[in-house]
C-alpha positions in Angstrom: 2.3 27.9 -56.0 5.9 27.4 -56.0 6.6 30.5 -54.4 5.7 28.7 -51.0 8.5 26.8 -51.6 11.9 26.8 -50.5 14.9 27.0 -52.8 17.4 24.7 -53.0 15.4 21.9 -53.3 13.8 21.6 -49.6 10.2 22.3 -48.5 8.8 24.9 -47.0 6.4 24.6 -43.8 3.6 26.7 -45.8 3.5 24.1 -48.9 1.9 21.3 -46.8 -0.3 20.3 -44.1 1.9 18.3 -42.2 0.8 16.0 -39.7 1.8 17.5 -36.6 2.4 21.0 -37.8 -0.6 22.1 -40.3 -1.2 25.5 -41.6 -4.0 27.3 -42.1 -7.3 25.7 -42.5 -5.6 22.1 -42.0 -4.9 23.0 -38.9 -8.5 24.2 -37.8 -10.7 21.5 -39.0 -11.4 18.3 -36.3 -12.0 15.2 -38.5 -15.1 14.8 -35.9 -17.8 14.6 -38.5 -16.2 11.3 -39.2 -19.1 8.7 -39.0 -21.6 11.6 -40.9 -19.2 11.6 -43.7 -18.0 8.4 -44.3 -20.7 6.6 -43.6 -23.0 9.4 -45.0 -26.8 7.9 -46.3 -26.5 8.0 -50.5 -29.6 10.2 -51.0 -28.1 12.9 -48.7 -25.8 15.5 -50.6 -22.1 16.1 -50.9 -22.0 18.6 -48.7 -19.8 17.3 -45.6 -21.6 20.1 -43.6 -25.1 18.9 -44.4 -25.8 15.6 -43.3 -28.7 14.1 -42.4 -28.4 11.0 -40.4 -25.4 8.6 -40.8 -25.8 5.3 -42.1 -24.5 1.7 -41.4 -22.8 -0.7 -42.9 -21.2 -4.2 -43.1 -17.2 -4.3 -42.5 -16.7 -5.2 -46.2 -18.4 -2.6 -47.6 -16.3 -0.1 -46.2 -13.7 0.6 -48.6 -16.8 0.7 -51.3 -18.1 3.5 -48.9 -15.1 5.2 -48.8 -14.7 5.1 -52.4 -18.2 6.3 -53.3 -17.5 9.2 -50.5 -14.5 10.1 -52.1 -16.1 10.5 -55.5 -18.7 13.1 -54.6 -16.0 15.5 -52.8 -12.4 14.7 -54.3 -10.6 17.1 -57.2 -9.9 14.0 -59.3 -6.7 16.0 -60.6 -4.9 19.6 -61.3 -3.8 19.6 -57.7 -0.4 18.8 -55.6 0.8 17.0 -52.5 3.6 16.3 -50.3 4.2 13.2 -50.5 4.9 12.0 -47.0 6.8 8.9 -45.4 8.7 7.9 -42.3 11.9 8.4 -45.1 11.3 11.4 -47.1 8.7 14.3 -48.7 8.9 14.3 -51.8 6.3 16.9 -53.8 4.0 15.6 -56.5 1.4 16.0 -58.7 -2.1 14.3 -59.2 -2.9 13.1 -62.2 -6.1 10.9 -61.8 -7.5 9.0 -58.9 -8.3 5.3 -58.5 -11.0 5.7 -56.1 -12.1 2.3 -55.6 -8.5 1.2 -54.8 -7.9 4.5 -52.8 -5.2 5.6 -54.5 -3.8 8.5 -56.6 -1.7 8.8 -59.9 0.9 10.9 -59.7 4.3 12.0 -61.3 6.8 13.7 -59.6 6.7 18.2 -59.7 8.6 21.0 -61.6 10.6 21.6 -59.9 12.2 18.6 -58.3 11.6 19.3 -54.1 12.7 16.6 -51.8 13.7 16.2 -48.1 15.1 12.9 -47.2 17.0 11.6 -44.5 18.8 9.8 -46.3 21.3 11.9 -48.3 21.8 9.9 -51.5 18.1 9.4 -52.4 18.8 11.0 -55.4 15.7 12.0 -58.6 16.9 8.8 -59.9 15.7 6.6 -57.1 12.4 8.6 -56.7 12.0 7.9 -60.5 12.5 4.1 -60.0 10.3 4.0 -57.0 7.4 5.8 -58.7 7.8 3.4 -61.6 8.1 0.6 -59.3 4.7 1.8 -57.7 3.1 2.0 -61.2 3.2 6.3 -59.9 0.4 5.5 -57.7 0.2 6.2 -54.0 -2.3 5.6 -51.2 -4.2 8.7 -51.0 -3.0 8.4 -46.8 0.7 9.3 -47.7 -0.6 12.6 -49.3 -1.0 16.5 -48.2 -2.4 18.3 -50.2 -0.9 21.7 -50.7 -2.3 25.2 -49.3 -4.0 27.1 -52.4 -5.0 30.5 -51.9 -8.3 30.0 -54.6 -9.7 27.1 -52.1 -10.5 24.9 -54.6 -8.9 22.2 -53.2 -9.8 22.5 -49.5 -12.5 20.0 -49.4 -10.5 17.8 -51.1 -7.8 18.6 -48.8 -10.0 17.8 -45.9 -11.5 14.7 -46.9 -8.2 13.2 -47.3 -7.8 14.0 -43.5 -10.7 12.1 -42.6 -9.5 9.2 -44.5 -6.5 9.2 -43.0 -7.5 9.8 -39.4 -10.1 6.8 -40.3 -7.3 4.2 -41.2 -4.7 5.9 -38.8 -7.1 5.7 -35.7 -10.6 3.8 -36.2 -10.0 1.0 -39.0 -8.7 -2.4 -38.1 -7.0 -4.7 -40.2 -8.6 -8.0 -39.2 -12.0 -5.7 -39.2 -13.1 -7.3 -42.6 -13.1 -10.7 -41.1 -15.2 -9.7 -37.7 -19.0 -10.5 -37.9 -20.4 -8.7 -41.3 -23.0 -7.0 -40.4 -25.1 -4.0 -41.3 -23.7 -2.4 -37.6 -19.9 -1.4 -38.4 -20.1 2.5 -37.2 -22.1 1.0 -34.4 -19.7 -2.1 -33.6 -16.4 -0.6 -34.1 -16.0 3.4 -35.4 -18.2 4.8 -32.7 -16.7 3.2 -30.0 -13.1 3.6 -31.0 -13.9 7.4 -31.9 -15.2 8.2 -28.7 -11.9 6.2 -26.9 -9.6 8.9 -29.3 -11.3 11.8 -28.0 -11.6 10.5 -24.5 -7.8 10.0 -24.9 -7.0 14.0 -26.2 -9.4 15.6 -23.8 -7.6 13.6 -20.6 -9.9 11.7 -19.4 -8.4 8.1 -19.4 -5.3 6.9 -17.1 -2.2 7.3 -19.0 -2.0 3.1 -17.7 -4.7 2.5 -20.0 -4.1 4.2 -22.9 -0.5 2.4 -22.9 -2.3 -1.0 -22.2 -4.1 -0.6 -25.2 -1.4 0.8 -27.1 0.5 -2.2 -26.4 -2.6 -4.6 -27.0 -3.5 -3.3 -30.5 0.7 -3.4 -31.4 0.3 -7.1 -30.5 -2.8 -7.7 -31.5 -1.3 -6.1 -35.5 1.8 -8.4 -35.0 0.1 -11.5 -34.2 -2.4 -11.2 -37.0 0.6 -10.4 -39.7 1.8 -14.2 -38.6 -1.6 -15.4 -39.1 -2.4 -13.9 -42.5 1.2 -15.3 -43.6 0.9 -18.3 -42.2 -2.6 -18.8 -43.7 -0.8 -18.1 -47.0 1.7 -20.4 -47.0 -0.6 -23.2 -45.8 -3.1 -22.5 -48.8 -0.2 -22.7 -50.9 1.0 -26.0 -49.7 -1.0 -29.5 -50.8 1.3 -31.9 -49.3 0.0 -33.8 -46.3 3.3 -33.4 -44.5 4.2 -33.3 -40.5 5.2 -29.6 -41.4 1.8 -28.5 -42.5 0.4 -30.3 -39.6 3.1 -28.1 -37.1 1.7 -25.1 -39.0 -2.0 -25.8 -38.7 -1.3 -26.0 -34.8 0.4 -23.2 -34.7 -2.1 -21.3 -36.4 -4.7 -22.3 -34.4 -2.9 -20.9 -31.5 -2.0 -17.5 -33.1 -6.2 -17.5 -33.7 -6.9 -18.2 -30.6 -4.5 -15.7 -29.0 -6.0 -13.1 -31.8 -9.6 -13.7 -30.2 -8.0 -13.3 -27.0 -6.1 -10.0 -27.9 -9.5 -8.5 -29.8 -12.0 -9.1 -26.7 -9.4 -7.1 -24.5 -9.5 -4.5 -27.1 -13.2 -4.0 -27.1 -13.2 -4.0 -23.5 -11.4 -1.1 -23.4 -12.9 0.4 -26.0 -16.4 0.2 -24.7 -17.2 3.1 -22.5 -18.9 1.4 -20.2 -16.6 -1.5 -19.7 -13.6 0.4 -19.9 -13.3 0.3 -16.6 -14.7 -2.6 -15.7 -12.7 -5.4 -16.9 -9.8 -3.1 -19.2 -7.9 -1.7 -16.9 -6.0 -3.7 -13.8 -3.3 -0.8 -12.5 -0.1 -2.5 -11.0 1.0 -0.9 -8.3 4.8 -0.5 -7.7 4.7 0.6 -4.3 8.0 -0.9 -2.2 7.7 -1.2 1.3 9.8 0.1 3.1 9.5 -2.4 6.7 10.9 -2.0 9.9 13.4 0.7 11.0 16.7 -0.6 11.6 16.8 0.8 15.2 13.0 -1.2 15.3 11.5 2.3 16.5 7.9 3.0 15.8 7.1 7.1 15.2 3.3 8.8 15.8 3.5 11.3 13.1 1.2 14.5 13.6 -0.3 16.5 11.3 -1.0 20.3 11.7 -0.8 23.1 9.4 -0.6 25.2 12.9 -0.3 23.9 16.5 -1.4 25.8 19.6 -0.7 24.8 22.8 -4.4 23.8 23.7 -4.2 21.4 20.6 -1.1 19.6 22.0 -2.3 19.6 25.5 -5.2 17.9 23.9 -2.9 15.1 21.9 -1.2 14.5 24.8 -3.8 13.3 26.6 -6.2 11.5 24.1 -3.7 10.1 21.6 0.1 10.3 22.5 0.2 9.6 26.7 -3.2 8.5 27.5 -1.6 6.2 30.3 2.0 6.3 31.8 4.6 5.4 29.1 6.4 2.7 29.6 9.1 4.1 27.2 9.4 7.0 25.4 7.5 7.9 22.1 9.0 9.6 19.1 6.8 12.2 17.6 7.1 13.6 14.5 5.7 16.6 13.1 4.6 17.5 9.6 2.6 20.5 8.1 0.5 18.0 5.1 -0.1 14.7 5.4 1.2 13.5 2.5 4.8 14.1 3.6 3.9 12.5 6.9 2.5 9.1 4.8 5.9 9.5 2.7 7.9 9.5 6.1 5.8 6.5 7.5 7.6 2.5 8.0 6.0 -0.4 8.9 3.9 -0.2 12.0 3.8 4.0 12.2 1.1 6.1 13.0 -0.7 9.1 11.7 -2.5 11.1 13.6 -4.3 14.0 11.6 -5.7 17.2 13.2 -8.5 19.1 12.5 -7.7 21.3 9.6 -8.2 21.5 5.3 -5.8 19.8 3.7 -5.0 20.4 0.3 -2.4 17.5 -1.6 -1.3 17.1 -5.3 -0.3 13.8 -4.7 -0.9 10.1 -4.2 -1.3 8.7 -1.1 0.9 5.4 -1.7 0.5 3.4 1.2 2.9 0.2 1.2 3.3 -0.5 4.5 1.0 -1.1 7.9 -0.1 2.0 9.3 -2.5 3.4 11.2 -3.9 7.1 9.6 -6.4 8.3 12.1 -8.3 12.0 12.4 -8.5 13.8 15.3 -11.9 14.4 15.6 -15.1 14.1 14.1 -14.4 13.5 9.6 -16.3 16.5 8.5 -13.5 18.6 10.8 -10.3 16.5 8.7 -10.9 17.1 5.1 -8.0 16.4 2.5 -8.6 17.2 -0.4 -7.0 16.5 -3.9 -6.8 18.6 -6.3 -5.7 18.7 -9.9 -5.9 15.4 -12.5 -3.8 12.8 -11.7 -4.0 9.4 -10.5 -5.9 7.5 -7.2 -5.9 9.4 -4.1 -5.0 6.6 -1.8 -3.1 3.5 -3.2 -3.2 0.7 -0.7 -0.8 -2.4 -0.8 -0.1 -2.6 3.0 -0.8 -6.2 5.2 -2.6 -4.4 7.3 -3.4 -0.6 6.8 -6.6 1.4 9.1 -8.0 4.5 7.9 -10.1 6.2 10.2 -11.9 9.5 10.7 -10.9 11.4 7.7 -13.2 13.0 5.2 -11.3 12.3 1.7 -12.7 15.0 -1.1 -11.6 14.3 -4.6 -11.8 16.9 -7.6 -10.9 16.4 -11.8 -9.5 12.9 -11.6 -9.1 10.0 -13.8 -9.3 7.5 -11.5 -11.0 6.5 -8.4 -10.2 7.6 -4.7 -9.2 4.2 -3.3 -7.6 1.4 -4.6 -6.7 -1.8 -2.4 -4.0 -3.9 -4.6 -3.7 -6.2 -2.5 -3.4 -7.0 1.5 -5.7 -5.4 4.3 -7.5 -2.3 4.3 -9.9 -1.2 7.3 -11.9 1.9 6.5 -13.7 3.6 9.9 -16.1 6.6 10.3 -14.9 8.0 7.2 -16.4 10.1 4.4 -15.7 9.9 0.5 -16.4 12.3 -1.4 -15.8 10.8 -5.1 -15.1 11.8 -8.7 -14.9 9.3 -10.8 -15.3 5.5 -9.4 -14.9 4.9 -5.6 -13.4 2.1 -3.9 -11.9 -0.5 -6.1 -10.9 -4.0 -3.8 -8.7 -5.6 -6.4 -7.9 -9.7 -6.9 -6.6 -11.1 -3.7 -7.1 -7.8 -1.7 -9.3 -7.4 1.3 -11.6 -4.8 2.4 -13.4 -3.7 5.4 -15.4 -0.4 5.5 -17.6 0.3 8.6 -19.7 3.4 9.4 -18.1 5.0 6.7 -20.6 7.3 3.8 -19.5 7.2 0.5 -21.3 8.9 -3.0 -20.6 11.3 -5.7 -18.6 8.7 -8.0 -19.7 8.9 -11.6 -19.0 4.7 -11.9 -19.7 2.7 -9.5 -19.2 3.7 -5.5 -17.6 0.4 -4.9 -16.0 -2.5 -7.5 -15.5 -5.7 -6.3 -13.0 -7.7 -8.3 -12.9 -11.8 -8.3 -11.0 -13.2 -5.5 -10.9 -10.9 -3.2 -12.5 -10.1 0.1 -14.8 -7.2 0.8 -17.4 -7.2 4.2 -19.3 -3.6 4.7 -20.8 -2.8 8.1 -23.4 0.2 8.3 -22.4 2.6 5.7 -24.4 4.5 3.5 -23.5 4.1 0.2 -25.4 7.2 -2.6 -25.5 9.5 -5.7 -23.3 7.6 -7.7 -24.0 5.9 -10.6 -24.1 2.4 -9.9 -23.9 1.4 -5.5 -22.2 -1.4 -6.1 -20.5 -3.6 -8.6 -19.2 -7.2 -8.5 -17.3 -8.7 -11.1 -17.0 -12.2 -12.2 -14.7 -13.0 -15.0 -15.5 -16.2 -16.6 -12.1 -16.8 -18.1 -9.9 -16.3 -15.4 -9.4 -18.8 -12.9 -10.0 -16.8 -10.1 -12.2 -17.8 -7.0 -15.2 -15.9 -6.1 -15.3 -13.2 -4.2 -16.5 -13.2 -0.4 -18.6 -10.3 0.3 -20.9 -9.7 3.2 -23.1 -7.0 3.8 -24.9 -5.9 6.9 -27.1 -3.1 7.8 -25.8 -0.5 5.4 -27.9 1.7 3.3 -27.7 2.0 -0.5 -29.6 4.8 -2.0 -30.3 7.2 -4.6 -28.2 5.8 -7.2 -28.7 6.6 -10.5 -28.1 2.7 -11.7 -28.9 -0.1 -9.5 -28.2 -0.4 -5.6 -26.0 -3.4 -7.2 -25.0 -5.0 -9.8 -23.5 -8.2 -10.7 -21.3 -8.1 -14.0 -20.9 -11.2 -15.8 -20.5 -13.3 -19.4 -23.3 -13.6 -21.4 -23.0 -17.2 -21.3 -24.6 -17.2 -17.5 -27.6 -15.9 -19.1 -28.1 -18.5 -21.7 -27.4 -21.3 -18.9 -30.6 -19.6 -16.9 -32.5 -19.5 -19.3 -32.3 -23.3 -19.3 -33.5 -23.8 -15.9 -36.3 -21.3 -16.1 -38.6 -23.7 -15.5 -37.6 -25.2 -12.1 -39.3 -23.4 -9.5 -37.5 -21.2 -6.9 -38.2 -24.3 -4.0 -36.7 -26.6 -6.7 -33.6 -24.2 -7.0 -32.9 -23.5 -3.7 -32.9 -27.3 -3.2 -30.5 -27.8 -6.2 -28.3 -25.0 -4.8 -27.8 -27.3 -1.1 -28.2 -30.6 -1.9 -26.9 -31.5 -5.7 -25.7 -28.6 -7.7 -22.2 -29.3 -9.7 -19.5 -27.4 -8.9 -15.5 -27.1 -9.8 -13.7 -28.3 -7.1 -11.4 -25.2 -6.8 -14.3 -23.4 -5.5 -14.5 -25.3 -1.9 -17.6 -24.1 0.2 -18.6 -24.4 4.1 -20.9 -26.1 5.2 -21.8 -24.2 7.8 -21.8 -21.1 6.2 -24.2 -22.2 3.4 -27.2 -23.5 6.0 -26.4 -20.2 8.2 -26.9 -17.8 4.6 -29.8 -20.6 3.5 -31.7 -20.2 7.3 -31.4 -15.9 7.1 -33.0 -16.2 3.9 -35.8 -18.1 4.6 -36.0 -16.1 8.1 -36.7 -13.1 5.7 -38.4 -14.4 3.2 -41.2 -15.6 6.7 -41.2 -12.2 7.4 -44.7 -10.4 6.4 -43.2 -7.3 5.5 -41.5 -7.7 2.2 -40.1 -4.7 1.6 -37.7 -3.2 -0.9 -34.8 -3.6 0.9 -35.6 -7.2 1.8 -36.7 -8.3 -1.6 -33.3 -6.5 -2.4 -31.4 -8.8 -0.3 -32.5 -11.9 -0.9 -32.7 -11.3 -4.5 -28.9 -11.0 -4.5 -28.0 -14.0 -2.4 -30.1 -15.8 -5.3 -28.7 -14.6 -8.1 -24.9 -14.6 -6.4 -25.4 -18.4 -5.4 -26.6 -19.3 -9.3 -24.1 -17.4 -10.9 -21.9 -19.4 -8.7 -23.4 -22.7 -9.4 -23.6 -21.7 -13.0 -19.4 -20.8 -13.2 -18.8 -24.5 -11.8 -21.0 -25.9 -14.7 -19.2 -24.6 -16.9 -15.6 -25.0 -15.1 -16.9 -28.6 -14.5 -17.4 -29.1 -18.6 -14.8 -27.9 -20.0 -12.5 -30.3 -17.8 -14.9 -33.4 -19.0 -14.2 -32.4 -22.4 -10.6 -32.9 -21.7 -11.5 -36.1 -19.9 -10.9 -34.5 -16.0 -13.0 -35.9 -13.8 -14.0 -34.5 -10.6 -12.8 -35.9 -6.8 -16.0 -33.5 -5.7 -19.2 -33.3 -7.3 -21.0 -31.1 -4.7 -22.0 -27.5 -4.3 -21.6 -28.5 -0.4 -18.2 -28.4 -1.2 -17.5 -24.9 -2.1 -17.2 -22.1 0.2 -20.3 -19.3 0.6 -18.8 -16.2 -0.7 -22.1 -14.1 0.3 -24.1 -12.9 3.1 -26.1 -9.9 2.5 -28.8 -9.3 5.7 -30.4 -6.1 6.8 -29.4 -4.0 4.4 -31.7 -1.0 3.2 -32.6 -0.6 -1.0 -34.5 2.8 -1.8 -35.0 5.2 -4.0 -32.3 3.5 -6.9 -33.1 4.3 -10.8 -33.0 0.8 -11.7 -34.0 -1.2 -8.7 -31.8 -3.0 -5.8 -30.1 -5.4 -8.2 -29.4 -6.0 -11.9 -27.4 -7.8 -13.6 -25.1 -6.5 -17.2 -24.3 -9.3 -19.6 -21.1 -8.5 -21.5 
């Protein structure tokens, strides 16, 4: 074995599996099986292949698991390992192995092989560290070295799942979450399938460093609790600075909390993108032209003279010119949205358009086809990130079919400002639209499906109205988000005449806390004419939220309009159910607002629903044919 070694007292790429650079079957086995092995059933056998259905259990209980795991499939000595830290490898030998402390007992090899960034770690100091370390070592700071016989590959490879488990998937608060019998359930599975969702590309680079930077300080902050803890546990004096201390850790427990949920968020698949990931766009605008000249800006791959005859009539001098126009030409229309300032124009001929970029739009411009959409395709090809990023005052999209292929993330995003979308198509990949906080967005005549989340997310305080569009085939039509910790207003949505159908989810679908549900539940038995007359006359409410007036009796009248109507249909039962269930979730989120300001001894100036603004007005629209129904809500 020591003939894989190099001489001279440095080691040789064939003596270990390393971390990044593993030979042979090291370097071929996936620690997939993860949740089989680790959390393997005790009747089933030792054979990691072989498994019959995993098997749950409580946070504390894990290391036991992993112990008893380790048992059944670990050489428990007669083998050697690299011994492998940020500082040096070092090769060793084991001797025994602790396996309820997950540890192995080892002395150092014949011959002495080290490599060590640091040049005078000498075999005197590895000696005194050993002996400091009582020569054992976590059974994660070992690879095991290649061995022609195989004896020691499953040993070899189980080490690798316990170090991809408490490199990737264990937690060190974990032990103190809820113990229940659900931890693969609760924590591995998720966070397994987030790694591999990671390594086969398909979460925004944004995310994965938002969560990278979320569990870093999520680690840090805990490290301050756990010592903190310490020294107050340690400490019997009744003193000012143990007071101090207690605040403070209350805070660093609180933020914790705080830090965790986020976590989870992201790790959930299906919240993921729901509430984990808010993209910042860093789009500059670049304004006015110093010479205050506005360009048209054409797009053609080729232009015959027929075409420009044509321009020239319809788009560039429908009437006599008072002053002259400057007309710029460009081949794509990305390098015509890249050559756009403030108040510009695009004007897009019929043609296929194929981009590998971003549509960043930061200014107020006007991109408009020249035709009919289905004769204006673009078309973005190749993973990446949106297709059209939107933070312009006041930007119009019109007459464009946008086709999206492989991505990551959705086809529009509006960050924030103005977006009018007109007689457009979307083709989608992943989500749709996404109208952010404080953004507004109008889409008329417009058909939209194919996203595999929801064809258009509606975040808390922003603006969204939608005018006759058809809205399909994706998994979920709609989805509004509340977030009951932010303090942002409601959204404003209004929806008339459009058509949502053949989703795979619901038509749409209101998002919101848990805590919503319990505070229904306590009105359950008011009946719906008793609701409705909390909701206008004495419903509590925070006084942020202001409402009209006017706007509430207008949305109150529709919806008794329809519900006088004899032909209940889907699509009507579809709407008013909404309005309802918007209205009370409303009404619900001021409750709550409204408590937690009594507790702190805040008082409200306004006590009345009357006072807050109607955010909803959903009339005409069309429900049919949607897996779940017109409207659900999902309690997170």
């Amino acid at each position: 074995m020591a003939d894989g070694l190099l001489a001279g007292g440095g080691l040789g790429s064939e003596a270990m599996a390393r971390d990044h650079e593993r030979t042979g079957w090291a370097a071929e086995e996936e620690p997939a099986p993860l949740g089989k092995v680790l959390f393997e059933d005790e009747d089933s056998c030792s054979d990691c292949s072989n498994q019959d259905k995993p098997a749950d259990c409580k946070a504390s209980e894990v290391k036991e698991f992993t112990a008893e795991f380790l048992e059944k499939v670990l050489e428990p000595s007669g083998w050697r390992a690299v011994w492998h830290t940020n500082v040096f490898k070092v090769l060793v030998e084991v001797t025994d192995v602790d396996f309820a402390a997950l540890k192995a007992v080892v002395r150092l090899a014949d011959p002495y092989l080290c490599e060590s960034q640091v040049s005078t770690f000498s075999l005197e100091c590895m000696k005194e560290l050993l002996d400091l370390k009582e020569h054992q070592l976590p059974l994660q700071e070992l690879w095991v070295v290649f061995d022609d016989s195989g004896v020691f590959d499953q040993t070899a490879l189980a080490i690798e799942h316990i170090r991809f488990f408490y490199q990737n998937i264990w937690r060190s608060w974990d032990e103190e979450e809820e113990d229940e019998y659900d931890y693969f359930v609760r924590c591995v599975e998720p966070r397994l399938r987030l790694h591999y969702d990671i390594l086969e590309d398909r979460v925004p680079s944004g995310l994965i460093a938002d969560y990278q930077n979320l569990l870093t300080q999520c680690e840090e902050s805990y490290r301050k609790f756990l010592n903190l803890r310490s020294s107050l546990s340690n400490c019997n004096s009744d003193s000012e600075q143990e007071n101090i201390s207690m605040v403070e850790g209350l805070k660093l427990y609180s933020e914790i909390e705080q830090l965790k949920q986020k976590l989870k968020l992201i790790e959930n698949p299906l919240l993921r993108y729901v509430f984990g990931y808010q993209k910042n766009s860093n789009i500059q605008a670049k304004g006015i032209r110093l010479n205050g000249q506005k360009v048209t800006h054409v797009v053609s791959s080729t232009m015959m003279t027929g075409l420009l005859q044509s321009l020239l009539r319809d788009k560039l001098c429908p009437e006599p010119c008072k002053e002259e126009i400057e007309i710029q030409f460009h081949s794509d229309p990305l390098s015509a949205i890249n050559a756009c300032y403030e108040g510009d124009t695009v004007i897009v001929c019929p043609g296929h358009y194929v981009v590998h970029g971003t549509f960043s739009i930061a200014d107020s411009i006007e991109l408009e086809g020249y035709g009919l959409p289905d004769d204006i395709v673009i078309e973005k090809r190749g993973k990446g990130d949106t297709f059209v990023d939107c933070t312009g005052a006041d930007i119009k999209i019109s007459s464009i079919k946008f086709v999206q292929h492989d991505a990551v993330e959705g086809i529009l995003i509006i960050h924030h400002g103005k977006t009018t979308l007109e007689n457009c198509v979307l083709q989608c990949e992943t989500t749709g639209v996404t109208v952010r906080t404080s953004a507004e967005f109008l889409m008329k005549n417009s058909d939209l499906y194919g996203a595999k989340g929801a064809g258009i997310e509606i975040y808390p305080g922003s603006k969204c109205t939608l005018s006759d569009n058809g809205i399909h085939h994706c998994k979920e039509g709609i989805l509004i988000k509340d977030f009951l910790d932010e303090h942002y207003d409601i959204p404003k949505i209004t929806m008339v005449n459009n058509v949502i159908h053949n989703n795979e989810g619901y038509g749409v679908v209101l998002v919101k806390p848990t805590i919503f549900s319990d505070l229904q539940e306590n009105a359950q038995d008011e009946t719906e004419e008793n609701k409705a007359f909390k909701v206008q006359t004495s419903g509590e409410a925070d006084v942020a939220e202001r409402v009209d007036l006017e706007e509430l009796i207008e949305c109150a009248t529709g919806k008794m309009e329809l519900y006088a109507r004899a032909d209940l249909s889907e699509q009507v039962e579809g709407n008013c159910e909404i309005v309802n269930e918007l209205v009370a979730a409303s009404t619900q989120k001021g409750q709550l607002k409204k408590k937690r300001l009594s507790e702190l001894g805040i008082t409200q100036a306004d006590d009345n629903l009357m006072s807050q603004e109607m955010f909803v007005s959903i009339v005409g629209n069309q429900f049919k044919w949607n897996g779940k129904g017109s409207f659900g809500t999902f309690l997170f």
